[in-house]
C-alpha positions as CSV (number, residue, x, y, z in Angstrom):
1,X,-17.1,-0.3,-22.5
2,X,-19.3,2.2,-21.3
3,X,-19.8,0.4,-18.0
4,X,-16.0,0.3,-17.7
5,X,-15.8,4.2,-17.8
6,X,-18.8,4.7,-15.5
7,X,-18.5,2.2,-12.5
8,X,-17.6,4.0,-9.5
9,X,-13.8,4.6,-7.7
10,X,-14.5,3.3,-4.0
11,X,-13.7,6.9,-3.1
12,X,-15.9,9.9,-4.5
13,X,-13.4,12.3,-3.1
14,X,-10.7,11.6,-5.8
15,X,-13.7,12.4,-8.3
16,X,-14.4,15.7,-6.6
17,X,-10.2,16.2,-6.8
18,X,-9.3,15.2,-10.3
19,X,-11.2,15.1,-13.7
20,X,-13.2,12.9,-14.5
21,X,-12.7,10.1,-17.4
22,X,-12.8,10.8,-20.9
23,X,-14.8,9.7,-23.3
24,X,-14.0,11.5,-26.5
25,X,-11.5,9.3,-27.7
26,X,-12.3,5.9,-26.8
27,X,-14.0,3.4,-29.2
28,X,-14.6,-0.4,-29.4
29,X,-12.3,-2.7,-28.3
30,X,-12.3,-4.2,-32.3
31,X,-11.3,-1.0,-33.5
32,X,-8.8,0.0,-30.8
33,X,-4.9,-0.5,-31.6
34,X,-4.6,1.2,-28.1
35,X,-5.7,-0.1,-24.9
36,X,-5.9,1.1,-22.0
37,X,-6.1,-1.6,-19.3
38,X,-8.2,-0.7,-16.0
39,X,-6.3,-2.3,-13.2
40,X,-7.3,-0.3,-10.3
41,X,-10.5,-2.0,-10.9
42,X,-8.7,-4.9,-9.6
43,X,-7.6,-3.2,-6.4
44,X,-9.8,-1.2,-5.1
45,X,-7.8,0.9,-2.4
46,X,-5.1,2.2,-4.5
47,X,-6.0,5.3,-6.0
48,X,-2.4,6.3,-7.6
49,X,-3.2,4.0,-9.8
50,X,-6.9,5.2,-10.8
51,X,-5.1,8.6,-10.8
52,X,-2.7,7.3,-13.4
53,X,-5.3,5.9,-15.4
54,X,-7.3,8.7,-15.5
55,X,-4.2,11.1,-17.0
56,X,-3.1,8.8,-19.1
57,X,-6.6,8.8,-20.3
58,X,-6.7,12.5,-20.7
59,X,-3.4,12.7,-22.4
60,X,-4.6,10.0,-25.3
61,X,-7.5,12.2,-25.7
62,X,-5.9,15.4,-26.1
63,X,-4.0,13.8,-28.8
64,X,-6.6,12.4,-30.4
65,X,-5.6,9.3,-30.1
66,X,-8.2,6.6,-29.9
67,X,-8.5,3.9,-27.2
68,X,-10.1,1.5,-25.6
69,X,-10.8,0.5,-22.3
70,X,-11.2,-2.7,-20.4
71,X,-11.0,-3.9,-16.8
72,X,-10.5,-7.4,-18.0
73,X,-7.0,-9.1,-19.4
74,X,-8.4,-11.9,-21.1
75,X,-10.0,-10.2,-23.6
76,X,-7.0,-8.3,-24.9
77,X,-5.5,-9.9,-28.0
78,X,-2.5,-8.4,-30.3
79,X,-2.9,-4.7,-28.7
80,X,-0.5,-2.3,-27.9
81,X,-1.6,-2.2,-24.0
82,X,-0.7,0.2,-21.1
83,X,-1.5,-0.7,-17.4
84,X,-0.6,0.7,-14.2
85,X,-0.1,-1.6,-11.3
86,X,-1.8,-1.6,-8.6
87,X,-1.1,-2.6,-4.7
88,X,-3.4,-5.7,-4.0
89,X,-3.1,-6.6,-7.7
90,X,-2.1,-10.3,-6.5
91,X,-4.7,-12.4,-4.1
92,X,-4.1,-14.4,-2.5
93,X,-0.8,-13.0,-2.5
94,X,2.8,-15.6,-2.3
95,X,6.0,-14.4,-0.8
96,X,7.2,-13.6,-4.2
97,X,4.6,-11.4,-5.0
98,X,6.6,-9.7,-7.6
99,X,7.0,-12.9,-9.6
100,X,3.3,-13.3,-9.4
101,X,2.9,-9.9,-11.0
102,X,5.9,-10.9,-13.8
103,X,4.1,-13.7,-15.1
104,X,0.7,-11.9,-15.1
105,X,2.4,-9.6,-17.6
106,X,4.0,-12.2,-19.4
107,X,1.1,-13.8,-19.9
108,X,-0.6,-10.8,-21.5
109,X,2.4,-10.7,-23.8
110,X,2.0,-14.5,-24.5
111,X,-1.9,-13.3,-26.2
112,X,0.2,-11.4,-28.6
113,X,-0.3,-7.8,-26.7
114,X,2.8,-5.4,-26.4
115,X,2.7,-4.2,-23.2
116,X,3.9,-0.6,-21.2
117,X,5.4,-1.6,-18.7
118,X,6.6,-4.7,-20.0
119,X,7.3,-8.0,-18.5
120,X,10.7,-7.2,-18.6
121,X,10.3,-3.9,-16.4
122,X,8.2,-5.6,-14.5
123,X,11.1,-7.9,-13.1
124,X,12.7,-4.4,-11.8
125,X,9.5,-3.5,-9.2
126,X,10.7,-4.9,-5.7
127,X,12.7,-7.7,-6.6
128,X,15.9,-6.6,-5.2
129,X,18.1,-9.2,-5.9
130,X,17.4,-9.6,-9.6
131,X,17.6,-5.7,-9.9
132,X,21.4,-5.5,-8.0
133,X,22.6,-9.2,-10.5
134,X,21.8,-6.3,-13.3
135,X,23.5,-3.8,-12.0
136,X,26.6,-5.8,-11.5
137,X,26.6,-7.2,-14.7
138,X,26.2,-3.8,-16.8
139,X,28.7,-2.1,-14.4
140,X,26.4,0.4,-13.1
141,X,27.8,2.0,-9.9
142,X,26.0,0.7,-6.6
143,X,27.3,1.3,-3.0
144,X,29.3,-2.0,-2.3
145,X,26.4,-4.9,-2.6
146,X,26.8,-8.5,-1.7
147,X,23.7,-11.1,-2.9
148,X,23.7,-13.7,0.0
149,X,21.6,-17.1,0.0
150,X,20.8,-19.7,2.4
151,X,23.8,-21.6,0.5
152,X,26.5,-19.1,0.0
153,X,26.1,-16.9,2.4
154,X,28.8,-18.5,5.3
155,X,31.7,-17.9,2.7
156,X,30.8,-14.9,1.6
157,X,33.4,-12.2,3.5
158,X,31.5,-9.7,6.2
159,X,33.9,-6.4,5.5
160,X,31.6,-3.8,5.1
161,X,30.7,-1.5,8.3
162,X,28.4,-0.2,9.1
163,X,26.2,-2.1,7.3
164,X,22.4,-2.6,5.7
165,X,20.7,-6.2,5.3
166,X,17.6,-5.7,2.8
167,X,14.7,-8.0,2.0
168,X,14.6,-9.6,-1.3
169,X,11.0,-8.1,-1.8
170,X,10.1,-5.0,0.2
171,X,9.2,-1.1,-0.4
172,X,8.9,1.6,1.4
173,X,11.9,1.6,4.1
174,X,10.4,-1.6,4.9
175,X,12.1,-5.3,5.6
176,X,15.7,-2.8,5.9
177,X,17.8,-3.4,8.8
178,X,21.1,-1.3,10.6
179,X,24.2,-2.7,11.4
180,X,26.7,-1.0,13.1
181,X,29.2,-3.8,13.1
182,X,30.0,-7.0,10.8
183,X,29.3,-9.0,13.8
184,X,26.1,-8.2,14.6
185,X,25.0,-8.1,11.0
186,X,26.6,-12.2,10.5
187,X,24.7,-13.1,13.8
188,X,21.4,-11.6,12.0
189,X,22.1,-13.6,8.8
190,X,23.2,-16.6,10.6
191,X,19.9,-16.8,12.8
192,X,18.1,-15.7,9.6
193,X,15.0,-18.4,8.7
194,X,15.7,-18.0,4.7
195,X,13.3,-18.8,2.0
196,X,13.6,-21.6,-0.6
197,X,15.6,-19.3,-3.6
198,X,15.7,-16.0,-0.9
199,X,18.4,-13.7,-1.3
200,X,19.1,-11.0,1.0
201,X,21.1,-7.6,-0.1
202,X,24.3,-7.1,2.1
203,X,25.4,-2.9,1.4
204,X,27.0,-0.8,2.5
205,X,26.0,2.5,3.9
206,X,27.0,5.3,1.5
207,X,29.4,7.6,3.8
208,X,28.8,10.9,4.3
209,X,25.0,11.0,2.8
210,X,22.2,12.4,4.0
211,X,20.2,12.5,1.3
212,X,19.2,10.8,-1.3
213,X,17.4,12.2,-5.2
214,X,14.4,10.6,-6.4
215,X,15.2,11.0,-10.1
216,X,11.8,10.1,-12.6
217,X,12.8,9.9,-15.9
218,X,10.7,9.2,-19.6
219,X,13.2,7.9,-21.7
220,X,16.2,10.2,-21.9
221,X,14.2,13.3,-20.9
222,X,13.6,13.8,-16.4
223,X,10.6,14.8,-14.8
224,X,11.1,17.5,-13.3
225,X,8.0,17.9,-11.0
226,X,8.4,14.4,-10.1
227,X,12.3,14.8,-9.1
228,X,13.3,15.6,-5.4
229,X,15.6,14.8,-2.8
230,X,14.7,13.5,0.4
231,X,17.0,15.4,3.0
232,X,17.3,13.9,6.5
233,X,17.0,16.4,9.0
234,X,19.7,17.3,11.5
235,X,18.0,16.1,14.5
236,X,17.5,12.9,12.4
237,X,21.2,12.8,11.0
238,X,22.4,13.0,14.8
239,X,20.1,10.4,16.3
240,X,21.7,7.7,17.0
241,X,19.0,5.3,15.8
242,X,19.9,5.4,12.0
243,X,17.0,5.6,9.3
244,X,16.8,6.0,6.0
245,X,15.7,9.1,4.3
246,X,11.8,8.4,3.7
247,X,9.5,11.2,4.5
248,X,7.6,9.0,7.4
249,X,10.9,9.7,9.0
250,X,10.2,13.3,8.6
251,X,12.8,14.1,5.7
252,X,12.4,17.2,4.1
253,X,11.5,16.7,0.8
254,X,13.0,19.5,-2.0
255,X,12.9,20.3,-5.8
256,X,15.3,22.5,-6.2
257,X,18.8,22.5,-7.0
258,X,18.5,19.1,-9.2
259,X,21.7,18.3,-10.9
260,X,21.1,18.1,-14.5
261,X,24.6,17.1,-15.3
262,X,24.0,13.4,-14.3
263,X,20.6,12.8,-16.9
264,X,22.7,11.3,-19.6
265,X,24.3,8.8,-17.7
266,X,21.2,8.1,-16.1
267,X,19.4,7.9,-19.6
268,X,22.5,5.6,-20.7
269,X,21.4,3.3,-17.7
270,X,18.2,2.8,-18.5
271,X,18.6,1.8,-22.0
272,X,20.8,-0.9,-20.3
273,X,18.4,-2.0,-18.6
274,X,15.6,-2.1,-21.3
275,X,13.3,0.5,-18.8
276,X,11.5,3.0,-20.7
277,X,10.1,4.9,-17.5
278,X,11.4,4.7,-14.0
279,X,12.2,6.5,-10.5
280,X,15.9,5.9,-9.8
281,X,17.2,6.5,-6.2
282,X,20.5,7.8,-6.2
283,X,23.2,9.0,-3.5
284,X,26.7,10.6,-3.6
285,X,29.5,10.2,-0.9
286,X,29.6,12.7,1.5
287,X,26.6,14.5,-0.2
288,X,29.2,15.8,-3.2
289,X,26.8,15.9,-6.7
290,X,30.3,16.7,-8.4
291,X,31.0,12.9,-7.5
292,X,29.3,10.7,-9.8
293,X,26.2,8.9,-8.3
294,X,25.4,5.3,-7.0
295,X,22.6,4.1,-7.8
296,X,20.4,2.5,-4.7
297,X,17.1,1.2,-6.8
298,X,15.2,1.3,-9.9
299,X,11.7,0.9,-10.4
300,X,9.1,1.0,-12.9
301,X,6.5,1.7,-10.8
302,X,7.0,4.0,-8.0
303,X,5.1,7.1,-6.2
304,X,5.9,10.8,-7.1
305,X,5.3,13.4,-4.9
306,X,5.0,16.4,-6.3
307,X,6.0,19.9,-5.3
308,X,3.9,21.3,-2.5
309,X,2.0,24.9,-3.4
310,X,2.6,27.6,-1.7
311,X,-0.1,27.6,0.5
312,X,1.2,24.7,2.3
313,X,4.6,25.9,3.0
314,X,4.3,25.7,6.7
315,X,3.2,22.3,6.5
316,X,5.6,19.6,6.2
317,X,5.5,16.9,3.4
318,X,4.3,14.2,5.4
319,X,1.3,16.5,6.4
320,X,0.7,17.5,3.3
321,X,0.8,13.9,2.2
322,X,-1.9,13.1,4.7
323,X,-4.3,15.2,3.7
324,X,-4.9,14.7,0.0
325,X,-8.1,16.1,-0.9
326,X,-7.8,19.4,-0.1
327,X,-7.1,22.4,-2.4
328,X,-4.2,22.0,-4.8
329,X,-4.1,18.5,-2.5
330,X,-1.5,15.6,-2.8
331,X,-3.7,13.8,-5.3
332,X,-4.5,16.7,-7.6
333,X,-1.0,17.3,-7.9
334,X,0.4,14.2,-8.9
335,X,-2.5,14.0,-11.7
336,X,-0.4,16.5,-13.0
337,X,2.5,14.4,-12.4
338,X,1.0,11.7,-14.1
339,X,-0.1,13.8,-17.3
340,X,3.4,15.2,-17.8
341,X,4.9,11.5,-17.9
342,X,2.0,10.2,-20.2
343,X,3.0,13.4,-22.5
344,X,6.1,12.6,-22.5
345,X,5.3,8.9,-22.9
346,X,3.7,10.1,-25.8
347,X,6.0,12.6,-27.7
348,X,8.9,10.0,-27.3
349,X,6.5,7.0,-29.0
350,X,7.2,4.7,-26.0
351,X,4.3,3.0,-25.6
């Protein structure tokens, strides 16, 4: 154990920019009910997920809580187990790298461990098409969404304009495509090479909206320094090359003015969906929050970004995202992202 807690992150930096690991409260893995699992030893160029470690760490231990820690899942037998995933958890990495990641976690529950996030939650992180049969089937409103398939997808209607084709498996704005008519969108899908079992996501695109609230929530209870809209700006609202509303696009990114009314329904959702912690993506027509909100995506695993200090108001968020080491930096802050949701984790007994 104690070489767990002491091997090196690949980059000293974060060290110099967050706390360092506890020791106070861990013990033996035989003694340990809780276990902290170590998986950005397994990826070693993700540090959100050593950052999350480390909090959720520091939260146990200001709790008193005992722990353990391990780097490695096959030792782990009938514990109640928390693990963060990492980006390069899966290598060699398949095209359904998200099912990869599912049965990694259900085999951890198969060796009797109870697991945060579960297998279950697990399904939800970038597996589109699963994520929008759920939606469906619970009622919960989406913009207009259409599953197609290799298969089905010729008599399936093409009504919605303009429109969005998504990847089955993608993050980050990525494997998302703009259509301005149904025609050009059924001569993508018909020249489209699909997958054995692929999906792709026909929506439509939400009218009127030009931003979109990252909503984190812990339970029924929102995090509010991990909640904030994403706000394309005008020059980017007028271009004529349509994007969505990621910050790499330059969207502002606010946390103020967060509608509170909507954090039961969204609470209600998540029970639905067995999801004890997640970042939802909502939008409204026309931008209206007195509308109720559709829900674009759900994840269990996702990447807050907390509210800038004041010292870097002139800077905009993507700077400020690009330099995350310096004072009051991107990682320091969303340590303290990442200790408020393993609080609240805590006071709610979800893990």
């Amino acid at each position: 154990m104690r070489q767990e807690l002491t091997s090196q992150y690949h980059d000293r930096r974060i060290q110099w920019t967050i706390p360092g690991f506890p020791r106070e409260a861990t013990v033996p893995l035989e003694a340990a009910v809780d276990v902290l699992l170590l998986a950005s030893r397994i990826s070693k160029r993700d540090p959100q997920t050593y950052i999350a470690e480390v909090a959720f760490a520091h939260e146990l231990t200001a709790r008193n809580r005992p722990f353990a820690v391990t780097a490695d899942p096959s030792i782990l037998f009938e514990k109640s187990v928390t693990w963060f995933l990492p980006r390069g958890m899966v290598s060699p990495s398949l095209w359904n790298y998200s099912r990869q990641v599912h049965e990694f976690a259900e085999g951890l529950e198969a060796q009797g461990n109870r697991l945060f996030c579960s297998s279950d939650e697990v399904l939800y992180w970038e597996n589109k098409a699963y994520m929008h049969q759920r939606f469906a089937d619970l009622g919960i409103p989406t913009p207009e969404t259409k599953l197609l398939t290799r298969e089905t997808w010729p008599s399936i209607p093409f009504d919605i304009e303009p429109v969005l084709i998504k990847e089955e498996h993608s993050s980050g704005s990525a494997g998302i495509r703009y259509f301005e008519t149904v025609e050009e969108a059924r001569r993508f899908v018909a020249s489209y090479p699909f997958k054995p079992s692929e999906s792709l996501i026909m929506q439509e695109v939400v009218p009127g909206a030009t931003k979109d609230l990252r909503l984190t929530m812990v339970g029924n209870r929102i995090i509010r320094r991990a909640t904030f809209w994403r706000v394309k700006t005008q020059q980017a609202s007028s271009d004529e090359r349509w994007t969505t509303t990621a910050s790499k696009y330059g969207s502002l990114i606010q946390h103020e003015a967060i509608p509170d009314a909507i954090v039961p329904d969204i609470a209600r959702y998540l029970k639905a969906l067995n999801m004890r912690v997640a970042g939802i993506d909502l939008m409204w027509v026309d931008d209206e929050v007195s509308r109720d909100p559709l829900v674009l995506e759900v994840s269990p695993y996702f990447q807050p970004n907390p509210k800038k200090p004041p010292r870097y108001a002139h800077w905009t968020y993507k700077q400020y995202k690009a330099k995350p080491y310096v004072r009051e930096g991107y990682f320091r802050e969303q340590y303290r992202v990442f200790r408020e949701i393993a609080a609240e984790i805590s006071d709610q007994g979800l893990s």
